[in-house]
C-alpha positions as CSV (number, residue, x, y, z in Angstrom):
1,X,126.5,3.3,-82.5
2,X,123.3,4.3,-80.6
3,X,124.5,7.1,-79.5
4,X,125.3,8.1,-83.0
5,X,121.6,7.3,-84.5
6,X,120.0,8.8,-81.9
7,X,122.4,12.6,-82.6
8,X,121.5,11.6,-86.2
9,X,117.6,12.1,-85.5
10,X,117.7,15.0,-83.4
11,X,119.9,16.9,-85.4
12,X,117.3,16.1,-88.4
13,X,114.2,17.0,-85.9
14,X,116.0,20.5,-84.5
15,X,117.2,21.6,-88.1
16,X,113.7,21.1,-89.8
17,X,112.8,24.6,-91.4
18,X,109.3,25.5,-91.3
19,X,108.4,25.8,-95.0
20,X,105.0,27.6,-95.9
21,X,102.0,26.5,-98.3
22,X,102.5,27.1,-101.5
23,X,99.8,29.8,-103.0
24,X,99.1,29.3,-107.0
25,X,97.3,32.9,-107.0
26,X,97.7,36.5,-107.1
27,X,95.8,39.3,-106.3
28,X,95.5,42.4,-107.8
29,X,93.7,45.7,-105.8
30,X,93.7,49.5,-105.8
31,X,91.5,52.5,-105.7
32,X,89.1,53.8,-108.8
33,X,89.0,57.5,-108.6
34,X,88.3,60.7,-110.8
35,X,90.5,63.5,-111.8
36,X,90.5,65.7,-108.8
37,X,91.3,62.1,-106.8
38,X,88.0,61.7,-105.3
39,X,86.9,57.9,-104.6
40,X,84.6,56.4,-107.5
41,X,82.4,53.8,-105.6
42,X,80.5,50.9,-108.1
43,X,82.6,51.3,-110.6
44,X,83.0,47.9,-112.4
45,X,86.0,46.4,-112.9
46,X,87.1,43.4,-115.1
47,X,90.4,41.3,-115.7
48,X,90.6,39.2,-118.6
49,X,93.3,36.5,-118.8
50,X,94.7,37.1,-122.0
51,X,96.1,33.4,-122.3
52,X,92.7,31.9,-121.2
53,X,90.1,33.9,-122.1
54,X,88.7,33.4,-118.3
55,X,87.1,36.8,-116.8
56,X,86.7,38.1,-113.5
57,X,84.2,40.6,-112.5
58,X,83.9,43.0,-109.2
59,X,83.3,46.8,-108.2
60,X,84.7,48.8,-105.8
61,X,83.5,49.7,-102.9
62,X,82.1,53.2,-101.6
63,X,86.0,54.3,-101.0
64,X,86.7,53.5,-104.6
65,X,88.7,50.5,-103.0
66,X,88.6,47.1,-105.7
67,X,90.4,43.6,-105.2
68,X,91.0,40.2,-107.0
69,X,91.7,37.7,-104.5
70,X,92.5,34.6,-106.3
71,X,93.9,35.3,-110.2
72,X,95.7,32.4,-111.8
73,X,99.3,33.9,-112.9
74,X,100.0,35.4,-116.3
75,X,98.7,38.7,-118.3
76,X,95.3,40.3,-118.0
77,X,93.8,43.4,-120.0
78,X,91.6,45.2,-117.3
79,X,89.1,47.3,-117.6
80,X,87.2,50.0,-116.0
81,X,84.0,51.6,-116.5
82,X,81.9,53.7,-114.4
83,X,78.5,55.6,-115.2
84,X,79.6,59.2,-116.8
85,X,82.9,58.0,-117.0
86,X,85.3,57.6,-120.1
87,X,86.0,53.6,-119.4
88,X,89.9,52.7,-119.0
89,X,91.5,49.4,-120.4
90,X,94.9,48.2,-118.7
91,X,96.9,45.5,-121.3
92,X,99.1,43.3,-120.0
93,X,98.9,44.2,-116.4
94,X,101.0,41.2,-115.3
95,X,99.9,39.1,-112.2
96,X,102.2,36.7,-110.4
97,X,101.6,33.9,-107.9
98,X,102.0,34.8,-103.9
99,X,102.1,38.0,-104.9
100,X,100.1,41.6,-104.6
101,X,99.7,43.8,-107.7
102,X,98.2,47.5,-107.6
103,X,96.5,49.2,-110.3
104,X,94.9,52.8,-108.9
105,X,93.1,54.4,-112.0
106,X,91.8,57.9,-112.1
107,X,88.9,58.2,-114.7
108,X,87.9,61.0,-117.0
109,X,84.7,62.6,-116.9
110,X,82.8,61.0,-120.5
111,X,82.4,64.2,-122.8
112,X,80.1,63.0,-125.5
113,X,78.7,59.4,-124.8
114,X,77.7,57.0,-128.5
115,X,76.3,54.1,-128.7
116,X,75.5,52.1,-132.0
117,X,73.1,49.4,-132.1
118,X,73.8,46.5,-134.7
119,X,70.6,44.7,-135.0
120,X,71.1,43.0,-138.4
121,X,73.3,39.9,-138.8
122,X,76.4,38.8,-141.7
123,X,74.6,36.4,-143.5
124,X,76.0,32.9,-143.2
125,X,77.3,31.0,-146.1
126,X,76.6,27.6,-146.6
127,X,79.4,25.7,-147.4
128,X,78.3,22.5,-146.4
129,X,75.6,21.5,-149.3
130,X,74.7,23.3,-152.8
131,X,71.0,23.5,-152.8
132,X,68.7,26.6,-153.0
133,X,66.3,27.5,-151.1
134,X,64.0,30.6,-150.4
135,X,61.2,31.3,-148.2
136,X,58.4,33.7,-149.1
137,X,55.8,35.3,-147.0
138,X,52.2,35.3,-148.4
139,X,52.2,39.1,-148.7
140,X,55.3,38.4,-150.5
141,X,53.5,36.4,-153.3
142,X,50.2,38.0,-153.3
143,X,51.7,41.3,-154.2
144,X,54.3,40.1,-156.8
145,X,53.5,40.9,-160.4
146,X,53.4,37.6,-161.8
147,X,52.3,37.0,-165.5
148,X,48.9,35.9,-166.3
149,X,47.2,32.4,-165.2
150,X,49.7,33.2,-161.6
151,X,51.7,30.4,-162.3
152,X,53.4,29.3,-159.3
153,X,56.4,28.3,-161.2
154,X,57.2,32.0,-162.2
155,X,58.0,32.5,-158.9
156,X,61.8,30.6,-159.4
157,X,62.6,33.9,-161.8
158,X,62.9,35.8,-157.8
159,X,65.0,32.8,-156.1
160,X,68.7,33.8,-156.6
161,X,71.0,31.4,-158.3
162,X,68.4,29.5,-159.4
163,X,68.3,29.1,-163.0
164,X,65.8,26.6,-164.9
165,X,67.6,23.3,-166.1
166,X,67.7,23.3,-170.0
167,X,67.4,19.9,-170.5
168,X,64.9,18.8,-167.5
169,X,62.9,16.0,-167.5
170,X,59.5,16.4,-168.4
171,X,56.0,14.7,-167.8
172,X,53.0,15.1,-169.6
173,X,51.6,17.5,-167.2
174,X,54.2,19.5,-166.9
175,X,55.0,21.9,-169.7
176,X,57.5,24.3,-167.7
177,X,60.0,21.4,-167.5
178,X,61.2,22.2,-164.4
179,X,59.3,20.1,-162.0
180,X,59.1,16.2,-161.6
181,X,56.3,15.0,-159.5
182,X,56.2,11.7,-158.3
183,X,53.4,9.8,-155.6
184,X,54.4,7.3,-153.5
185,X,58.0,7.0,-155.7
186,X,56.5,6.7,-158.5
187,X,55.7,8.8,-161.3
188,X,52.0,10.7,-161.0
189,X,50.6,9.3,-163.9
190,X,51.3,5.5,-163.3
191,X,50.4,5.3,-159.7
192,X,48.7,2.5,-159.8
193,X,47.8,-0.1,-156.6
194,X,47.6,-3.5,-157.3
195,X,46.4,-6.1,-155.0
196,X,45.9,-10.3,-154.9
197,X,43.2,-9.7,-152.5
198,X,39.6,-10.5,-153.7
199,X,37.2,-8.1,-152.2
């Protein structure tokens, strides 16, 4: 019965196959040249992992030579640019684990090179609360032609969406009836303080 354990445990020790690591990345490489196949060095390259969003930058080298060493699997658009060059987008260049993928682009010489600038923004819709609000610049109001007496009030008539309440509430110092002022809570014109102290 010895005997028998002890064939049982070498036989498991001499039949052991080596087994490698296990790699979770690929890499993808090749050369970045123009269109009579001479190299392109600094040319920048970038693959975008289409599932994740996550980049990867490099260039290539002075014999056009690029590589991605250590790409998660899955699809990535890549794209190449290069000064003077017509840039080059790859979609769905698919890159799988343990493994080497080669992408050799030849570029086009860039004929007539555009560029637009957008320096203005969407304007952003509030959603969130329904109040107005406008800010002027002093220029703004000095130069406005408001009606006699310059009544500040006038200047709601420039706000848009603002339209003046029909049935506001009104004080006796306010004719417009569009403006409520109150001190310290409390309505202007009975403000008063009233203290137990004797002075």
């Amino acid at each position: 019965m010895r005997t028998l354990k002890i064939a049982v445990v070498l036989l498991c020790l001499l039949s052991a196959i080596p087994v490698s690591a296990q790699v979770l990345y690929g890499s993808l490489t090749g050369n970045v040249a123009d269109a009579t196949g001479a190299a392109l060095p600094n040319a920048r390259i970038e693959a975008r992992n289409s599932n994740t969003g996550i980049t990867r930058q490099t260039t290539s080298d002075e014999r056009g030579l690029y590589l991605f060493n250590d790409l998660q699997p899955g699809s990535y658009d890549i794209s190449i640019g290069a000064t003077s060059f017509s840039s080059v987008v790859e979609k769905a260049v698919s890159i799988n684990a343990n493994t080497v993928r080669r992408l050799d682009v030849s570029m086009q010489l860039a004929t007539v090179a555009e560029s637009v600038i957008v320096t203005g923004s969407a304007a952003t819709l509030q959603t969130d609360r329904a109040d107005i609000n406008t800010q002027l610049q002093t220029s703004q109001v000095t130069n406005l032609p408001v009606a006699a007496g310059r009544n500040f009030q006038q200047l709601y008539k420039i706000v848009p969406g603002f339209s003046t309440p029909a049935d506001a509430h009104s004080d006796a110092g306010n004719p417009q009836r569009a403006l409520v002022s109150n001190v310290n809570g409390m309505s202007y014109s009975n403000n008063i303080r009233v203290s137990t102290e004797l002075p």
